[in-house]
N, C-alpha and C positions, 0 to 999 in steps of 0.2 A: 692605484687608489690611495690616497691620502689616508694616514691613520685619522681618525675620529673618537675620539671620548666623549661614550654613550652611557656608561653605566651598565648598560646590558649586554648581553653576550650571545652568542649562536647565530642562529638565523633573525635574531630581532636586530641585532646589534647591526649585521650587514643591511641591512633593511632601510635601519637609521642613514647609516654611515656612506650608502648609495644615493641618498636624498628621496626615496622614495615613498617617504613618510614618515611624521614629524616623531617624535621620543614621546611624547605624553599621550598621542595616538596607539604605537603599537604597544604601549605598556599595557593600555587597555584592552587593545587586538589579544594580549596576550591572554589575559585574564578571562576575558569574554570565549578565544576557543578552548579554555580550559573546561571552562562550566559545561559547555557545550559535546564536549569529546571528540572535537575535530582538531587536525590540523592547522598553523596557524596560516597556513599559506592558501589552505582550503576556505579557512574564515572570511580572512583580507580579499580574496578574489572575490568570494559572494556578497561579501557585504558590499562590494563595489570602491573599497579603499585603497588597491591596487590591483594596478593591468596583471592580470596574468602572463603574460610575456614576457613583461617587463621584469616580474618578482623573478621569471623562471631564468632568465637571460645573464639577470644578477647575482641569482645563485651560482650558476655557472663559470661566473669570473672569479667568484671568489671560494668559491669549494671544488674548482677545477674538471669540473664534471661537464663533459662534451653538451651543447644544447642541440635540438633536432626537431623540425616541425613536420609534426604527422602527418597531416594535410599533404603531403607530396608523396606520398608511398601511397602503394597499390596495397588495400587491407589482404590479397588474395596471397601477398605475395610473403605475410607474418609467417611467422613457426607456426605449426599446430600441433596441438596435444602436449604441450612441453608443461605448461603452467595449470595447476586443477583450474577449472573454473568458478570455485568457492574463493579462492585464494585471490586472482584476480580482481574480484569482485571484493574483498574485505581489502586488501592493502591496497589497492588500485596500480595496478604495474602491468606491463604490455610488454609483453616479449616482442622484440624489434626482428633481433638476427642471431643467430648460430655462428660461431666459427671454432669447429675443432669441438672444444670442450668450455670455452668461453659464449656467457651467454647474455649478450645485451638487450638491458631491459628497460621501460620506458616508465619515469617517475617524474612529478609535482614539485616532490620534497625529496629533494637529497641529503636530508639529516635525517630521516627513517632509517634509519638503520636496521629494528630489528624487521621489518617488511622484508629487506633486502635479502639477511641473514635466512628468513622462514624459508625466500624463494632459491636460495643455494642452498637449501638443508633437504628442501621435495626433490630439486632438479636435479641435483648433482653435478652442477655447475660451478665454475667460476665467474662471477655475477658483476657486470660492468655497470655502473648506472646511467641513466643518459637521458636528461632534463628534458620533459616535453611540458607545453601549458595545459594546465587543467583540465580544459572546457575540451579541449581536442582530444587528451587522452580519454576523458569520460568518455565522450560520444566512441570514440575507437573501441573502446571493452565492451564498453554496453552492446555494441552491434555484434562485436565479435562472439558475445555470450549469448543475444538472440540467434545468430545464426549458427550455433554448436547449437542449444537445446532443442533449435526445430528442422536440424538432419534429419532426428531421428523419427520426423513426422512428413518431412516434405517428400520423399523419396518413394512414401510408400502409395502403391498402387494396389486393387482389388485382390491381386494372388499375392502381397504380399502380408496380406493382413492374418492368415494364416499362422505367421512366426509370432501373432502378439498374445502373450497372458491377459485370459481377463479372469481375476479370482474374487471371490466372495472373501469376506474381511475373516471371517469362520474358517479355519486351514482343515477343519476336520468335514466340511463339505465339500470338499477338492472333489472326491469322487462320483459323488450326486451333480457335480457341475459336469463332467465329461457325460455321465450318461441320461443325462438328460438331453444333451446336443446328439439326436439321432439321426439317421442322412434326411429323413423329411423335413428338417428344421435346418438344413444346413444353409438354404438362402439367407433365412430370418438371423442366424447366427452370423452369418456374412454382413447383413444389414446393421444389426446391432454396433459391433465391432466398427464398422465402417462411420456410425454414425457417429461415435464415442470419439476415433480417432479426427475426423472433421471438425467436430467442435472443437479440442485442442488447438489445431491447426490452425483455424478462422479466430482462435483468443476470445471464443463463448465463456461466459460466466454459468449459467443453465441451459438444459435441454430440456424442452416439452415435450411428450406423448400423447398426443391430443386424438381420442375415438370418437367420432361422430355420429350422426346416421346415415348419411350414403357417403361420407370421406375421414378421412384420418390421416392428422398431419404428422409433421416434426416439426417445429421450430428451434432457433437456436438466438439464445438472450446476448446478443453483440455490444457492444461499448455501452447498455444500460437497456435497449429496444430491440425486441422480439422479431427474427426476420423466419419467415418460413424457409424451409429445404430442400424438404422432403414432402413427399404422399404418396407413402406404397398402399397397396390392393386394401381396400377396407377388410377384406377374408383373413387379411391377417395379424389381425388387430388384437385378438386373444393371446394369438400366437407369439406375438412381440413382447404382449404383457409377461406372459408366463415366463420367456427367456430371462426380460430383466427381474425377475422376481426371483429367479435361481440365482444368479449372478447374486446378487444382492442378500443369499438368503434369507429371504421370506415364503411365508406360505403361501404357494400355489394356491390352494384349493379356498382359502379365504379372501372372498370378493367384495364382503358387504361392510369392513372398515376400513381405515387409511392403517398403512404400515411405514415403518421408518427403516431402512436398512445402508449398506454401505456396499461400494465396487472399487475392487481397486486394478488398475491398470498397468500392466509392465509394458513398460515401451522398448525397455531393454536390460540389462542386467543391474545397471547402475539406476535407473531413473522407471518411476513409478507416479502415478497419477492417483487420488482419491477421488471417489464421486459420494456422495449425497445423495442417497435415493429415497423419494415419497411416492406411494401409491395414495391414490383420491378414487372410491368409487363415483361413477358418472352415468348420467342415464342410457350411455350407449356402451360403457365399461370403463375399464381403470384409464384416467387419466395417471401417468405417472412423468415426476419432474425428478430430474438431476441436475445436484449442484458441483459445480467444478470446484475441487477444496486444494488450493496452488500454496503449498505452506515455506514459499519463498517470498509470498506477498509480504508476510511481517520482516524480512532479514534485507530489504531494501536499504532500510536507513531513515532516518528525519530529513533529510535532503529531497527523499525520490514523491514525498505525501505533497510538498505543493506548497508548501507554507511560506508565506512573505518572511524577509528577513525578521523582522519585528514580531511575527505570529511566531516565529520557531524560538524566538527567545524568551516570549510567553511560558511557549508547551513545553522549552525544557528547566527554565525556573520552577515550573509546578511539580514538576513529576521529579524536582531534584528535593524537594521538602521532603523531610521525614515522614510528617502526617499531614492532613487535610485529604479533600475529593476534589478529581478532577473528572467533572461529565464530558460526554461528549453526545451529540445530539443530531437527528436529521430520519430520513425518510428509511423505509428497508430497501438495501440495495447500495447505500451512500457512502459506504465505507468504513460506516465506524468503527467495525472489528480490528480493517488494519490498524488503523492510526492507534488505538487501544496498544494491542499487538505490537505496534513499532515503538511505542513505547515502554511497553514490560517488558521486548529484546533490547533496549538499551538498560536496562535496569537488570538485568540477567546476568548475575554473575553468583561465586560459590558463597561470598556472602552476606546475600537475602535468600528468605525463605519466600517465597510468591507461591499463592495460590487462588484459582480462578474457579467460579462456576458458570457454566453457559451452558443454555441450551439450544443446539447441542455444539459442543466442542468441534471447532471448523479447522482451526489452523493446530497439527502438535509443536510445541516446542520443549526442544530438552531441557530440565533443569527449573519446568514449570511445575506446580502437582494441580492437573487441568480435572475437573471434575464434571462430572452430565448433570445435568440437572433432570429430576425423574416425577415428577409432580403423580401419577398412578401408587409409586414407591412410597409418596411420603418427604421425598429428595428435594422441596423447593430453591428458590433465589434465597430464602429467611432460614431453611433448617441447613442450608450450607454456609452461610456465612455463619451463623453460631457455631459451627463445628469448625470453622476456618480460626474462630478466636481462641479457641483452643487448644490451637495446634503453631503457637507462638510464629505468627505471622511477621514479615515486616510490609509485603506489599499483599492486597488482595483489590482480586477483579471479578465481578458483578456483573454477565451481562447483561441484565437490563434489571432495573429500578420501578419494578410495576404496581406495587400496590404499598403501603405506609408501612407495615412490620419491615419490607425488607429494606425499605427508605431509612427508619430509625435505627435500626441495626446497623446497617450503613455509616449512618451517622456517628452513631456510637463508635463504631471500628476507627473513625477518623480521625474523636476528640481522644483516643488513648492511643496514639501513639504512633499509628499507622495509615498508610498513605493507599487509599482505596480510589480504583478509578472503574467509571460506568458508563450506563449507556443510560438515555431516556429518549422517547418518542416526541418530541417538538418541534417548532418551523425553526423558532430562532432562540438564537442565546437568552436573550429578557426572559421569554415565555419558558425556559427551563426553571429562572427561580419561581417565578408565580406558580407552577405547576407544581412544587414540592410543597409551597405552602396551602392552594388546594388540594393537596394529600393529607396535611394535616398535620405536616412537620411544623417545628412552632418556627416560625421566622430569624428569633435567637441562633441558634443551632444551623441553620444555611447559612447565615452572615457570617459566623465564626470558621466554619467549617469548609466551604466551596473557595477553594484556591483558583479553581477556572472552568469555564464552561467554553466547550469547543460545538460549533453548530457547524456542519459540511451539508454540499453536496456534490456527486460529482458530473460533469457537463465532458461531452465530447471532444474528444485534439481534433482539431484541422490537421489534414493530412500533410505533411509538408512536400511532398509533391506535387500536389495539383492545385494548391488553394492560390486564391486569387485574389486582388484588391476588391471591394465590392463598392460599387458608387450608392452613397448614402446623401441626401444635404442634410446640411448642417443642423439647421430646426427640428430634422428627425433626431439627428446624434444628441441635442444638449434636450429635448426630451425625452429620451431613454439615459439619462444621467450626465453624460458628458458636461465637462468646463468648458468655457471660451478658451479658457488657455489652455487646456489637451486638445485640442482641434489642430492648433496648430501645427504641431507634430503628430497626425495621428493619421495611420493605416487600417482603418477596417477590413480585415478576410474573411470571404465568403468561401463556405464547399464546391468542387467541382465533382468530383469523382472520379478514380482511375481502375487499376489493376491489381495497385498494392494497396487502396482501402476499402470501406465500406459505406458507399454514398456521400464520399468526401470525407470520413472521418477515420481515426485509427489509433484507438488507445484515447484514454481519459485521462482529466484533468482535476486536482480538486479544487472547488473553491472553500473559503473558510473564514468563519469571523468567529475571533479566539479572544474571548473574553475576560480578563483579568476580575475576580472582583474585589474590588477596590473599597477603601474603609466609606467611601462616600454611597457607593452602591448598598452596602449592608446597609449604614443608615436606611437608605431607600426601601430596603427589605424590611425592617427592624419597623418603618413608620409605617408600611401597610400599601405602600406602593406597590403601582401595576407595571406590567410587561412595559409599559409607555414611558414609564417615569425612568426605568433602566434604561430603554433604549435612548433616552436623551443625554442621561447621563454618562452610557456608551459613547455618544458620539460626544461630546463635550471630552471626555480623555481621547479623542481622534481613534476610536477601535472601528476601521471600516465594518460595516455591514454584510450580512451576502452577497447584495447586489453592486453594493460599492467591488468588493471583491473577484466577484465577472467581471466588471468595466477594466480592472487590472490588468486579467488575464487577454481579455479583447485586445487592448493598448499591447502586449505581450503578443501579441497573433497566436495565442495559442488554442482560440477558440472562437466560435463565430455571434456576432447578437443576437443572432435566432437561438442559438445552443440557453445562453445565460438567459435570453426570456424562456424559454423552454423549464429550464431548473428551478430561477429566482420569482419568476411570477407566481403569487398564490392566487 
């Protein structure tokens, strides 16, 4: 390779100096995954500015590091158990092969160094690096870390459910839980346990206990829709309630109000599951719902939520300001905790002081000070943020925005200094500012203060083993949104269904119209304009919509037009 005088240096200079992208491009590449906290090789491939192959290929010439494409190895035939699978998962590196005490391992970026260094400090290895492209290695970890978390769930059969902990959250009821499982209870205790571990297994979000008058079901809440399971004997329908009511400690003997309690689940010595438990009296008995609380949803990353290039540079502009609000908005069930959550874990370090009220606290993370909200206590959304201001915050989190005290308080938190993000109940971005100002906020104070407003919701993946093109004409397609010129390159997939989904689908998607507001929008607010007037002037700065958003994801085959009318249609 020819010397080249770039100016820059490292991996940008080689970059340059490869021809694989002009000098006043990756100055900005650079800048851009700085703000960002990504790599720059990570940035460049997403944003679509270079092949990943090509970046990986080049590094390889010139920082001598062997190249290798994954895609031709057997995943059966990796190391295992060598690399944690947190580790993995934060530097992104794939343990390839063993030999001796040399351990080669599979990297994006071969100027990581300290990733390298972590993974020779756990392993006790001498650590070779060996350049794979991105998109391969992601897809490679990722599967390799689904199929390590769900050994510990696929293997088990009916006797072996016996080896699993299930504890009430209370460690001082441990013994009220043994003796309450008596040998008459031992089916129901089998049943329970079995039902708990299923739902994991199948990637349920809730479980329903549903009593009736001549049946009693189970249901389990799958990629967003309730599928039934189960219907054991309706005779033992008391008897199930009472188990999970021990489990969860709550009062057996109280049937005539709702209870809130918690379970938590050892799968194994390292790995534990929370549930979320509600009792509902019912006219045939307790209906009781658990929620599955997965506190690795927030530790994905801004990459794993869905976001177009353009929207993720929105979301991390906003949440990089010191103060203002950032909402986020949509239906219960739609996700907003994560995305909330993915962004306080990026903003999670020793120093900010973050503090959150929600009720109730779903996801823990360390280094958060995460508060219940107790509305019986005295404890609201408005008496916890006032005690949040005095306890020299830099970030605070609000989960929802319900009534004007804790709106203005909000507010207030935002114009001194501090950067508060929320939730509120609306279809779409526009209808959030209108909605604060029918609370009563004065329109001033939203214009100045709202940095961005996120509206989701999320719609089913196509299973990518079975989905299929679906024959659509054309006149349907550019009615349900479609251009004349996306037609031309455009594949429509429909569900089929197999063995490894659930009616054609498997795993969710989100969609998202990430709103900026912009000095022209305030006006908008400021003059007394409606949800309409925003939403034109949404689209006038090109911010797609929800629905524009599905069409995206369609065009992407990540999801089907029945899924996005399913979400986007009100």
């Amino acid at each position: 390779m020819a010397l080249v005088e770039t100016g820059l240096t490292g991996l940008a200079h080689m970059l340059v100096a490869e021809g694989l992208i002009e000098k006043d491009k990756v100055k900005e590449a650079v800048e851009r995954a700085k703000e960002e906290k990504v790599g720059l090789i990570d940035w460049l491939v997403t944003a679509g500015w270079v092949k990943g192959a090509e970046a990986v290929k080049a590094q390889g010439v010139n920082f001598g590091a062997p190249y290798f494409d994954v895609a031709s190895i057997n995943p059966d035939n990796l190391p295992k158990d060598i690399i944690d699978l947190n580790m993995m998962r934060k530097h992104r590196v794939l343990p390839l092969f063993k030999r001796g005490t040399r351990l080669f391992v599979g990297v994006a970026d071969a100027t990581n160094l300290k990733s390298l260094e972590e993974v020779r400090f756990q392993t006790n290895c001498a650590i070779e690096a060996v350049l794979v492209e991105p998109s391969k290695l992601d897809s490679l970890v990722n599967k390799l870390i689904d199929e390590k978390e769900s050994e510990s769930l696929s293997d088990f059969d009916d006797a072996d459910l016996d080896n699993i902990d299930l504890d009430s959250v209370d460690k001082d009821e441990q013994d009220d839980v043994g003796a309450g499982a008596d040998k008459d209870d031992a089916p129901v205790v089998k049943f329970v346990k079995k039902m708990l571990v299923d739902a994991i297994r199948k990637g349920a979000s809730d479980l329903h206990f549903e009593p009736y008058e001549k049946k009693y079901r189970v249901r389990f809440r799958i990629d967003g829709l309730l599928h039934e399971v189960a219907s054991p004997p309706i005779q033992l329908s008391a008897r199930i309630s009472a188990r999970l009511k021990v489990l969860s400690n709550l009062d057996i003997s109280e049937r005539r109000i709702p209870q809130d309690g918690r379970v938590k689940l050892k799968l194994s010595k390292t790995k534990a599951i929370d549930f979320r438990v509600n009792t509902l009296p019912t006219l045939f008995g307790e209906k009781i719902v658990m929620r599955i609380l997965d506190p690795t949803s927030a530790m994905l990353g801004v990459d794993a939520l869905g976001f177009e290039q353009q929207q993720k540079k929105y979301f991390m502009d906003a949440i990089s300001k010191p103060q203002g609000m950032v909402l986020v908005t949509g239906p219960t069930g739609s996700g907003k905790t994560v995305t909330l959550y993915t962004g306080v874990n990026i903003l999670n370090d020793e120093h900010k002081n973050i503090s959150t009220a929600e009720d109730p606290v779903e996801i823990n993370l360390a280094g958060v000070n995460q508060v219940n909200v107790n509305v019986k206590a005295g404890l609201t959304f408005a008496s916890a943020l006032r005690a949040f201001l005095r306890q020299d915050p830099d970030i605070v989190l609000v989960g929802e925005i319900r009534d004007l005290e804790t709106a203005e308080i909000a507010i207030k938190a935002s114009q001194t200094g501090h950067l508060v993000l929320s939730t509120l109940h609306t279809n779409s971005a526009p209808e959030t500012l209108t909605r604060l100002v029918n609370m009563g906020v004065a329109p001033f104070n939203i214009a100045t203060t709202v940095n961005l407003v996120v509206a989701q919701r999320l719609a089913r993946r196509l299973c990518e083993h079975c989905k299929k093109p679906a024959e659509l004409p054309e006149e349907a397609l550019l009615e349900e949104g479609f251009t004349q010129e996306e037609l031309n390159d455009l594949t429509v997939y429909e569900q089929v269904g197999c063995d490894k989904c659930t009616l054609g689908y498997k795993g969710r998607v989100g969609l998202f119209q990430v709103m900026p507001v912009s000095e022209e929008t305030g006006r908008i607010i400021m003059e007394g304009g409606n949800a309409i007037d925003i939403a034109d002037q949404a689209k006038k700065e090109n911010i797609p919509d929800l629905r524009r958003a599905g069409l995206n994801k369609i065009k992407l085959g990540a999801t089907s037009l029945e899924e996005v009318n399913r979400v986007t249609q009100e």
